[in-house]
C-alpha positions as a Markdown table, in Angstrom:
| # | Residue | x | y | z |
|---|---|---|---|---|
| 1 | Unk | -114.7 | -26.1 | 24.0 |
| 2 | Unk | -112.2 | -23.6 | 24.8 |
| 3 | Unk | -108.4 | -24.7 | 24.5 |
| 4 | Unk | -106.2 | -24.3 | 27.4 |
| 5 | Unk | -102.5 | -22.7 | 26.9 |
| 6 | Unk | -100.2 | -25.9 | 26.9 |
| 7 | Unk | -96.6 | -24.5 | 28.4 |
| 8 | Unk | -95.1 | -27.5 | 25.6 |
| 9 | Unk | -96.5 | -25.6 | 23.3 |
| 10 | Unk | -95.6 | -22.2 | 23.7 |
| 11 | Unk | -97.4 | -19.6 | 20.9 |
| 12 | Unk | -95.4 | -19.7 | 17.8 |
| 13 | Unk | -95.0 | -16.4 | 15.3 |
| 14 | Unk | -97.1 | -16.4 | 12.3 |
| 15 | Unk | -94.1 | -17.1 | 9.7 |
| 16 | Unk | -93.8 | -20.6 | 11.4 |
| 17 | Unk | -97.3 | -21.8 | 10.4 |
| 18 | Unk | -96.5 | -21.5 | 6.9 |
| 19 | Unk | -94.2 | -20.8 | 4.3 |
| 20 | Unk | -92.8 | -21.1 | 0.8 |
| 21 | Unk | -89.8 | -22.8 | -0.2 |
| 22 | Unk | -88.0 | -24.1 | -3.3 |
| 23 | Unk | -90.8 | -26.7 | -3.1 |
| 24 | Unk | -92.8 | -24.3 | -4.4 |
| 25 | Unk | -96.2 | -23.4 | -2.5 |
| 26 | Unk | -97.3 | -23.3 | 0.8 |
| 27 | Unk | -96.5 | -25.8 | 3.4 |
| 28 | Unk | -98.6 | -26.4 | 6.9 |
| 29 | Unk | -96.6 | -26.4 | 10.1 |
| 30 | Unk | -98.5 | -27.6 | 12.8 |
| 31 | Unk | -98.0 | -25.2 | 15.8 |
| 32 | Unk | -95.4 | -26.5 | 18.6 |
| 33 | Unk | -92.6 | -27.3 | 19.8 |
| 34 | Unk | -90.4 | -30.8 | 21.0 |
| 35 | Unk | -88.7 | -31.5 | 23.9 |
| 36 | Unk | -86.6 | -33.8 | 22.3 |
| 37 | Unk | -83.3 | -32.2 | 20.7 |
| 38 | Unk | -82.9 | -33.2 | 17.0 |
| 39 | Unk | -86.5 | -33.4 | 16.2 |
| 40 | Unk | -88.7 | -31.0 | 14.0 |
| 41 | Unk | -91.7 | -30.9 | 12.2 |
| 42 | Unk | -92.3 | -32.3 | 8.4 |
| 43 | Unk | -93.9 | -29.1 | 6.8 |
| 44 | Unk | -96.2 | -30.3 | 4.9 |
| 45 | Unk | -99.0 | -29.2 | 1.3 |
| 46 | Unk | -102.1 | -29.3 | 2.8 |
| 47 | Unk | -104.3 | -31.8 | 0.6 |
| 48 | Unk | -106.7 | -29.5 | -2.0 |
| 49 | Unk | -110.1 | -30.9 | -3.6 |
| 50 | Unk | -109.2 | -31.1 | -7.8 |
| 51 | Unk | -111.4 | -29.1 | -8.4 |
| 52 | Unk | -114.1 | -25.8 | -7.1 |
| 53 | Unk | -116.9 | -27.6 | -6.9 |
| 54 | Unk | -115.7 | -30.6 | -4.4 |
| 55 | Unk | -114.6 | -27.3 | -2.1 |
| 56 | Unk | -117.5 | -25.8 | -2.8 |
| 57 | Unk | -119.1 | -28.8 | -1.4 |
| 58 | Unk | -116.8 | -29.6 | 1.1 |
| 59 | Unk | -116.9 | -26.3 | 2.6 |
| 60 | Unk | -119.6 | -26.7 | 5.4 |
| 61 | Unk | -118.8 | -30.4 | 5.8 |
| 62 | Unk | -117.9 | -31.0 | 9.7 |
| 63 | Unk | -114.7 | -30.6 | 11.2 |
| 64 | Unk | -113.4 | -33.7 | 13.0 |
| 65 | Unk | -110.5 | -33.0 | 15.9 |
| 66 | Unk | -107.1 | -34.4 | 15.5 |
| 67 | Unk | -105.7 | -37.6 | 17.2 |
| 68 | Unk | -102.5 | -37.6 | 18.9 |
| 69 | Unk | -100.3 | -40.1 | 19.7 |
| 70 | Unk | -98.1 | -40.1 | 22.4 |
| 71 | Unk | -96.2 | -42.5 | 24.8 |
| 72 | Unk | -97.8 | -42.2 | 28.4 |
| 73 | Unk | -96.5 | -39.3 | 30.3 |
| 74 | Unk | -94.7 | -38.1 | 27.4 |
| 75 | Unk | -97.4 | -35.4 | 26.1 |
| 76 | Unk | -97.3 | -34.0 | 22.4 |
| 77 | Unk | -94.2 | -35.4 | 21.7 |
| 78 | Unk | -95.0 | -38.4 | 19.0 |
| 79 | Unk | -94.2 | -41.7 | 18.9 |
| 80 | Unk | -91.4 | -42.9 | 16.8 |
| 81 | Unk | -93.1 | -44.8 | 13.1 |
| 82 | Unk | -90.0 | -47.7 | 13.6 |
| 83 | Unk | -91.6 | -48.5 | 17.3 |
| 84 | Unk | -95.3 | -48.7 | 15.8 |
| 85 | Unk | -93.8 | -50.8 | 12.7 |
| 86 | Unk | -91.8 | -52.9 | 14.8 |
| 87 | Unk | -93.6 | -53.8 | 18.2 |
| 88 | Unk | -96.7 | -56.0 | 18.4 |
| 89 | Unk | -99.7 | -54.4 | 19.5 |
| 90 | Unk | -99.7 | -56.0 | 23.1 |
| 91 | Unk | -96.1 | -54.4 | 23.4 |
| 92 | Unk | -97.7 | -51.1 | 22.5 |
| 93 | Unk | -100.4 | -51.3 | 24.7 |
| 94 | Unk | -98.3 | -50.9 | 27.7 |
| 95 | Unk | -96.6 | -47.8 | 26.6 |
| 96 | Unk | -99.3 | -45.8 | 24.5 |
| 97 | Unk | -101.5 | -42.6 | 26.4 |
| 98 | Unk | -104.7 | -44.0 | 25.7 |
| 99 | Unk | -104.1 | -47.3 | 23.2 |
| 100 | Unk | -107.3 | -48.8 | 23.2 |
| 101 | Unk | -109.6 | -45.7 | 23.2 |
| 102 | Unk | -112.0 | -46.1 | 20.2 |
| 103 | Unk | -111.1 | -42.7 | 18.8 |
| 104 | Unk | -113.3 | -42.8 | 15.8 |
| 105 | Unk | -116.7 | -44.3 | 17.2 |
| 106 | Unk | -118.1 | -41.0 | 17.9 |
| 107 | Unk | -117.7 | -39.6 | 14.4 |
| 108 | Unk | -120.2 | -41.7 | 12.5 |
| 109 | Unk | -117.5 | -42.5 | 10.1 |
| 110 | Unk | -116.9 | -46.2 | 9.2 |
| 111 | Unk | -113.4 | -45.4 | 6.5 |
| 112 | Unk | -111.7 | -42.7 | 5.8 |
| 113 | Unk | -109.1 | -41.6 | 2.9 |
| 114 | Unk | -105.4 | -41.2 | 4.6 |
| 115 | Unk | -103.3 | -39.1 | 2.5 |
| 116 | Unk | -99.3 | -38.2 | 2.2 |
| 117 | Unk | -98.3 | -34.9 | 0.7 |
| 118 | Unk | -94.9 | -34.7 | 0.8 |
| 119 | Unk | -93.0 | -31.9 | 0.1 |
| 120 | Unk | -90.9 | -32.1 | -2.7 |
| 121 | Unk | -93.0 | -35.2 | -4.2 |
| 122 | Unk | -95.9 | -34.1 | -5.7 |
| 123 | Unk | -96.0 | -36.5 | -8.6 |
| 124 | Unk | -96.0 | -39.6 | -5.9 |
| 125 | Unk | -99.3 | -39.3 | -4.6 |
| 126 | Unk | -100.8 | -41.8 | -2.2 |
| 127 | Unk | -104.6 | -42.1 | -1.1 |
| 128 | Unk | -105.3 | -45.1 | 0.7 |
| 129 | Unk | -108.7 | -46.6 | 2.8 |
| 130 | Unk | -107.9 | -47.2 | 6.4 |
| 131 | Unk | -111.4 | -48.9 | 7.6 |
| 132 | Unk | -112.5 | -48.0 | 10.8 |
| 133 | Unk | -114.7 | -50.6 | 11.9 |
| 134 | Unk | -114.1 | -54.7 | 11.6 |
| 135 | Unk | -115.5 | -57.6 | 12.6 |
| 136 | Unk | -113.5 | -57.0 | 15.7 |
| 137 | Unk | -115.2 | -53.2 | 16.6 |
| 138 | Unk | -114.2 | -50.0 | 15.9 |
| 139 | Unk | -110.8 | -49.4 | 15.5 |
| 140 | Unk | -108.7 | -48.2 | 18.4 |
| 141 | Unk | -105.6 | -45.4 | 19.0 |
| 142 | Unk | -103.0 | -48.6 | 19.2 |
| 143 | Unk | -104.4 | -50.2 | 15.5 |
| 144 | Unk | -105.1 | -46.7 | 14.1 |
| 145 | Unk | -101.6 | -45.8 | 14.4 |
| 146 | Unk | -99.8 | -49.3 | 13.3 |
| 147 | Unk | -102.3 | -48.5 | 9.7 |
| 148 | Unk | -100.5 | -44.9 | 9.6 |
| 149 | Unk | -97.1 | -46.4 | 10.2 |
| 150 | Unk | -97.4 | -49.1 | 7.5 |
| 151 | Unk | -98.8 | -46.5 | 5.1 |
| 152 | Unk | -95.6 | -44.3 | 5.4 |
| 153 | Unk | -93.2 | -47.4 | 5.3 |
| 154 | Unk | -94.7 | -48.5 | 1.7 |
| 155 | Unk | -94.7 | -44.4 | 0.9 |
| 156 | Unk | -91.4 | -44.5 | 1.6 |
| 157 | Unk | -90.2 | -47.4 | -0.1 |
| 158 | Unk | -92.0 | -46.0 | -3.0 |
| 159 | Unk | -90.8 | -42.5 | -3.1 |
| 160 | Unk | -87.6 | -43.3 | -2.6 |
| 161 | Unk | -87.1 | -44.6 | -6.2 |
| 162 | Unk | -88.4 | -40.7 | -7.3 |
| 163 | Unk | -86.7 | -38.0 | -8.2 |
| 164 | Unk | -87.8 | -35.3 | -6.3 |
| 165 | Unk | -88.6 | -31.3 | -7.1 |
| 166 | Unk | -86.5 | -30.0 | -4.2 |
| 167 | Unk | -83.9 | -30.9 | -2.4 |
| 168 | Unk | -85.1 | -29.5 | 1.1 |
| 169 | Unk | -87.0 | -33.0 | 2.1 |
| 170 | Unk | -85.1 | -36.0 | 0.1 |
| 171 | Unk | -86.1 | -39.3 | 0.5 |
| 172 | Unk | -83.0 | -42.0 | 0.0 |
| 173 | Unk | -81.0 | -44.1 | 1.8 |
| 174 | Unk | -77.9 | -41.0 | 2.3 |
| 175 | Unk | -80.9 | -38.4 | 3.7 |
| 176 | Unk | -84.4 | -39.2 | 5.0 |
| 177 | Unk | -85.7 | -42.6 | 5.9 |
| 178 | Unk | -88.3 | -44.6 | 7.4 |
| 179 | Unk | -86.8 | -44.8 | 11.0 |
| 180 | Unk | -86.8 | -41.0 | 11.2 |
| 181 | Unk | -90.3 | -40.2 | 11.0 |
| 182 | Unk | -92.4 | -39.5 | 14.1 |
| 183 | Unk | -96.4 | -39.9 | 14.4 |
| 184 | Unk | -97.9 | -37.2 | 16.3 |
| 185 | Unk | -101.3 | -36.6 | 15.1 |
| 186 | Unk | -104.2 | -37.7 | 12.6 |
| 187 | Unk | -105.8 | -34.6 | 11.1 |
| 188 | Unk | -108.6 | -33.8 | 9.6 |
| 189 | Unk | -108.3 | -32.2 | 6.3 |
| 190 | Unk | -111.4 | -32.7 | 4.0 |
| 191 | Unk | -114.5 | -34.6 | 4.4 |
| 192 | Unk | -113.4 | -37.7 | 4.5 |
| 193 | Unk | -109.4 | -37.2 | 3.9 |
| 194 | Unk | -107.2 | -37.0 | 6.8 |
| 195 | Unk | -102.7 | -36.3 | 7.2 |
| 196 | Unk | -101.0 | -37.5 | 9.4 |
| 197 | Unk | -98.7 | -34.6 | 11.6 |
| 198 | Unk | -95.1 | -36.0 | 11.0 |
| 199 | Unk | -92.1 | -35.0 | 12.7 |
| 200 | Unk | -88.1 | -35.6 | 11.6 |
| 201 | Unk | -85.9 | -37.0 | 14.2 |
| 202 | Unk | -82.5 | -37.8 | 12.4 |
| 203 | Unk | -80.3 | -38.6 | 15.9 |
C-alpha cells in the first residue's frame, strides 16, 4: 500500500536516521518530527540476532507494521508512559485514537518478545513475553500499551542502579526518568521481537 506524505512529518535528511555517537555504533531514529516543544526522539541500537545463522533465517521472515499510539486528534505525537502507568484503562479509553482496536489479531501471532536497547546500556538487557491473546481475547491498543509502559518502568528502575558506557542518554534520578518517556510506536524488528519508538520529553 502506498504511503501518503504526512505534513507532521516532513522528509528528514539522511544523517537523521542514523548515526554514531560516543555510545559507540549505530543508533535508529525513527523519521519525524513533534509538535510539542521539548520533545525528541530516543535514538535507539536496533536489536541484532547473536549470531549469522538466526539472520540468516530470519531474513525472509514477514514484516509486521508498526503500532502507534496516540491521544485522539493528536496524530504521531505519543502518549506520555506516566499517563499509560497511571490511569486505569477505562480512563484511557476515552482519550486513546483507536483504544480497543485488536491490533495484533490479524498477524497470526499469539506472544511476542518486547525488547529495550538503550543507548548507553548495553550490558542491561531486557527481553520480556507480552502475550497477545487471554482468556479475555486478543489484546487491544489500550492493554498493549499499559504492558509497554510497565516494561520501561521496571527497565528503568533497573538501569538506573547501572553504570552506563556514555553519558549522552543517563538514566538517574538528576537526568532521565520514567515520567519523561513517550510511547509512540510498537515496531517490528525480528521475527517475533519487537521496540518500542520512545520519545524524551523533559519539560
Amino acid at each position: 500500500m502506498a504511503s501518503n506524505a504526512n505534513p507532521l512529518h516532513p522528509p528528514l535528511e539522511a544523517e537523521q536516521y542514523s548515526g554514531y555517537t560516543s555510545i559507540g555504533c549505530a543508533l535508529v531514529v525513527p523519521p519525524g518530527t513533534f509538535l510539542i516543544p521539548h520533545r525528541r526522539w530516543l535514538p535507539q541500537p536496533a536489536y541484532t540476532p547473536p549470531s549469522k545463522w538466526k539472520v540468516s533465517t530470519g531474513s525472509g521472515s514477514k514484516q509486521f507494521p508498526s503500532i502507534s499510539f496516540d491521544y485522539v486528534d493528536r496524530p504521531n505525537q505519543g502518549v506520555p508512559m506516566r499517563e499509560l502507568s497511571a490511569r486505569n484503562v477505562s480512563t484511557l479509553v476515552q482519550v486513546l485514537q483507536g483504544p480497543n482496536e485488536p491490533v495484533f489479531s490479524q498477524t497470526g501471532l499469539r506472544k511476542i518478545t518486547l525488547r529495550i536497547h538503550w543507548p548507553g546500556y548495553p550490558h542491561v538487557d531486557w527481553a520480556r513475553t507480552i502475550e497477545l491473546v487471554s482468556s479475555g481475547g486478543p489484546i487491544t491498543r489500550v492493554q498493549l500499551a499499559t504492558a509497554i509502559a510497565m516494561n520501561y518502568g521496571r527497565f528503568m528502575e533497573l538501569a538506573r542502579t547501572a553504570k552506563p558506557t556514555s553519558p549522552d542518554f543517563v538514566i538517574n534520578v538528576s537526568a532521565i526518568q520514567f515520567e519523561h518517556l513517550v510511547l509512540v510506536a510498537l515496531r517490528h524488528v525480528f521475527e517475533d521481537v519487537w521496540q518500542a519508538d520512545v520519545a524524551l520529553d523533559r519539560r
